[in-house]
C-alpha positions as CSV (number, residue, x, y, z in Angstrom):
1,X,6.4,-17.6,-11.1
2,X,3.7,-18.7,-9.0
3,X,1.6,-15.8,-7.0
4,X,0.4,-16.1,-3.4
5,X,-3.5,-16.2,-3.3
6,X,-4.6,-13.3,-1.9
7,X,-6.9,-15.4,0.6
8,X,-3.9,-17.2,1.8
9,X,-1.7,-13.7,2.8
10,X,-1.2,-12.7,6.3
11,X,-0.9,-9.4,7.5
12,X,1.3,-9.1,10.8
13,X,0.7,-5.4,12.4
14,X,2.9,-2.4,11.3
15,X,4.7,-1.1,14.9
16,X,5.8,2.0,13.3
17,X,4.1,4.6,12.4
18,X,6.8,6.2,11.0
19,X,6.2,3.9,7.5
20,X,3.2,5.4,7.3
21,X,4.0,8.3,5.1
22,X,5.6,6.0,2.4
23,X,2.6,3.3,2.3
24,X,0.7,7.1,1.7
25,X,3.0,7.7,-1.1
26,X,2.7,4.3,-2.6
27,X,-1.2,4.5,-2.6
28,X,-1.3,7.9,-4.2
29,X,0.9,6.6,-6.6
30,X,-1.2,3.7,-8.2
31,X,-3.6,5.7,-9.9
32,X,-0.2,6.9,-12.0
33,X,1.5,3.2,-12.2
34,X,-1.7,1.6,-13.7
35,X,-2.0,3.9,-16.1
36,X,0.9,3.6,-17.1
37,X,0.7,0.1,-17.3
38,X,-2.0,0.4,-19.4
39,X,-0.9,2.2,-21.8
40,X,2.1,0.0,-22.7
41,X,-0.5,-2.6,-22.8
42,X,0.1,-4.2,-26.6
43,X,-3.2,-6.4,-26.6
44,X,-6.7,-6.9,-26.0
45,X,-7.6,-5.2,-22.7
46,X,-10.9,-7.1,-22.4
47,X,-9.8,-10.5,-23.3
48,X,-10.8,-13.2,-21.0
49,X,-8.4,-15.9,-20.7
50,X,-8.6,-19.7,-19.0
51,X,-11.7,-18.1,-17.0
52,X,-9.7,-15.2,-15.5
53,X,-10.5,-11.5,-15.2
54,X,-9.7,-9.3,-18.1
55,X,-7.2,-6.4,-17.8
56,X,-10.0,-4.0,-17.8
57,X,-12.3,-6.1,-14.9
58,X,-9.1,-6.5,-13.0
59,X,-9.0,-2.4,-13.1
60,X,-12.7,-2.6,-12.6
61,X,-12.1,-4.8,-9.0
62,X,-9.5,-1.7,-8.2
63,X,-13.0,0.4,-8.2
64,X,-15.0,-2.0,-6.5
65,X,-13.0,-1.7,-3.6
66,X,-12.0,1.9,-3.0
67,X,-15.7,3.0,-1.3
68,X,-14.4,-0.4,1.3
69,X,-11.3,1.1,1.7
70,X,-12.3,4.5,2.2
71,X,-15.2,3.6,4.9
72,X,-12.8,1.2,7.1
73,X,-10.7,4.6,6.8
74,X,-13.3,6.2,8.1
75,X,-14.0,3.2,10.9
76,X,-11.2,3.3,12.7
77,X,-10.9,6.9,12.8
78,X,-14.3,7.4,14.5
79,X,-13.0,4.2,16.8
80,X,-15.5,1.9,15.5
81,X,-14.8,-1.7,17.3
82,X,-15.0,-3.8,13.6
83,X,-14.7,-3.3,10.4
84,X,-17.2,-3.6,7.5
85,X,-16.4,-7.2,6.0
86,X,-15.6,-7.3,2.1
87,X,-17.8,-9.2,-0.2
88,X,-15.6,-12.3,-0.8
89,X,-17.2,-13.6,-4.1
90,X,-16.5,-10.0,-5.6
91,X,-20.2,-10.4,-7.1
92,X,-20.0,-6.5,-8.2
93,X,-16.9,-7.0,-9.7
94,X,-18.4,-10.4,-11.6
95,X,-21.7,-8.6,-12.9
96,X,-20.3,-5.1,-14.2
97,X,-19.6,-5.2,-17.7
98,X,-16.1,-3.7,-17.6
99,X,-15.4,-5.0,-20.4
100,X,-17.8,-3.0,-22.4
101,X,-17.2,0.5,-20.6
102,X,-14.3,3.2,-22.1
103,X,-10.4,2.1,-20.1
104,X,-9.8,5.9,-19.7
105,X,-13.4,6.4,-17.8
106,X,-12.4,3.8,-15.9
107,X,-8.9,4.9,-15.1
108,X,-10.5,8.2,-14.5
109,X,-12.8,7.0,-11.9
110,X,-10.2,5.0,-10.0
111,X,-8.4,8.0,-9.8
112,X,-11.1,9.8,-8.0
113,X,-11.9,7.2,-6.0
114,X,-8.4,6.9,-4.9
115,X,-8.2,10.3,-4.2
116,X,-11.2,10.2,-1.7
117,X,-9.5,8.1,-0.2
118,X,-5.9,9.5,0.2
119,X,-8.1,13.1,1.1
120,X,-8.9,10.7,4.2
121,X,-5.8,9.5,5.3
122,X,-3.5,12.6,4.5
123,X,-5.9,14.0,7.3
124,X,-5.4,12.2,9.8
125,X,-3.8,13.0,13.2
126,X,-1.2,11.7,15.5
127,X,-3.8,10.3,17.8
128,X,-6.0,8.5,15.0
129,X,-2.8,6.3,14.3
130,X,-3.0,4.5,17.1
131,X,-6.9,3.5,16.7
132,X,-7.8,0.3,15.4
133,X,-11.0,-2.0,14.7
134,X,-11.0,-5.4,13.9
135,X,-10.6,-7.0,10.1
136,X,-13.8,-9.1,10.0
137,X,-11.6,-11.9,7.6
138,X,-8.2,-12.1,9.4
139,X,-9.8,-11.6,12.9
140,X,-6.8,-9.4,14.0
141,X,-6.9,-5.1,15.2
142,X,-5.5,-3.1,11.7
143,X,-4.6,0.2,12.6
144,X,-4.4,2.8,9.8
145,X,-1.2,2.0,8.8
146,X,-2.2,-1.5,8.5
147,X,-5.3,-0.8,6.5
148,X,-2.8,1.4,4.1
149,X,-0.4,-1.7,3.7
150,X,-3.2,-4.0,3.2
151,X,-4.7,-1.5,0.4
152,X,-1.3,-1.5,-1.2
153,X,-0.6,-4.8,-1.2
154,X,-4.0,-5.4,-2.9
155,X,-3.3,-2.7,-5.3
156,X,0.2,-4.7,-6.3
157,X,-1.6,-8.0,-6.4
158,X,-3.5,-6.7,-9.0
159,X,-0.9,-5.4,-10.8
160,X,1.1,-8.2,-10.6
161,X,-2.0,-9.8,-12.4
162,X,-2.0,-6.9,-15.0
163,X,1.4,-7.9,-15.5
164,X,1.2,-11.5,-16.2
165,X,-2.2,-10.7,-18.2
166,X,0.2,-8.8,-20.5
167,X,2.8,-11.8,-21.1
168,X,0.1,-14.0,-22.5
169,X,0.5,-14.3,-26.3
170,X,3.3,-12.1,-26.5
């Protein structure tokens, strides 16, 4: 089954805030899905293949992005007009040797991360969900809930590519 690119995804605005606290739950909850994803993992977590990302630089990207995640947070809550653009070539995520680190550090440290971040948005109030800024790539206003649905759907588009890392060879 053929994945979207991520690049080519649009993300239409949420109107109800009322989803909110399930995209919350569903963030808080990836730390827990990956590693248990992980852990049923029957191969070769660094393992490179056809010039892809290895399960463990795949979880390594999931790090790379949380301080970006947690700063747009931040962004529209202190009604910032744009938001901090992402580094698109994912150079960080290319040059650290995640492949050479320990999985559970790693997990352990997306966990944290994630956690920063959900301290964040479980803190929000009424009036900070209808701020927004503007997504530098996409051009378009993202509230908070939009920037939670965007995070989540980034999460599971790397999961999905967990997923199908696992397949190979099996």
């Amino acid at each position: 089954m053929q994945r979207t690119n991520w690049f080519d995804r649009t993300f239409p605005p949420i109107a109800d805030n009322g989803l909110f606290p399930s995209i919350l739950e569903r963030l808080e909850g990836t730390p827990a899905r990956l590693t248990d994803k992980i852990k049923r993992i029957q191969r070769n977590l660094t393992l490179s293949i056809n010039g892809k990302w290895s399960i463990q630089k795949e979880v390594g990207h999931l790090i790379d992005l949380e301080p970006l995640w947690h700063d747009r947070a931040l962004q529209i809550i202190h009604n910032q007009s744009n938001l901090l653009a992402a580094d698109l070539t994912n150079r960080k995520t290319h040059e650290t040797d995640y492949d050479g680190m320990d999985i559970a550090a790693l997990l352990a440290q997306f966990t944290s991360l994630r956690s920063n971040l959900m301290a964040v948005l479980r803190s929000v109030k009424d009036e900070d969900l209808e701020k927004s800024a503007i997504h530098p790539r996409l051009g378009t206003p993202m509230r908070l809930i939009d920037l939670a649905y965007f995070v989540a759907e980034h999460d599971d588009h790397h999961l999905a590519q967990i997923t199908n890392l696992m397949r190979i060879d099996e």
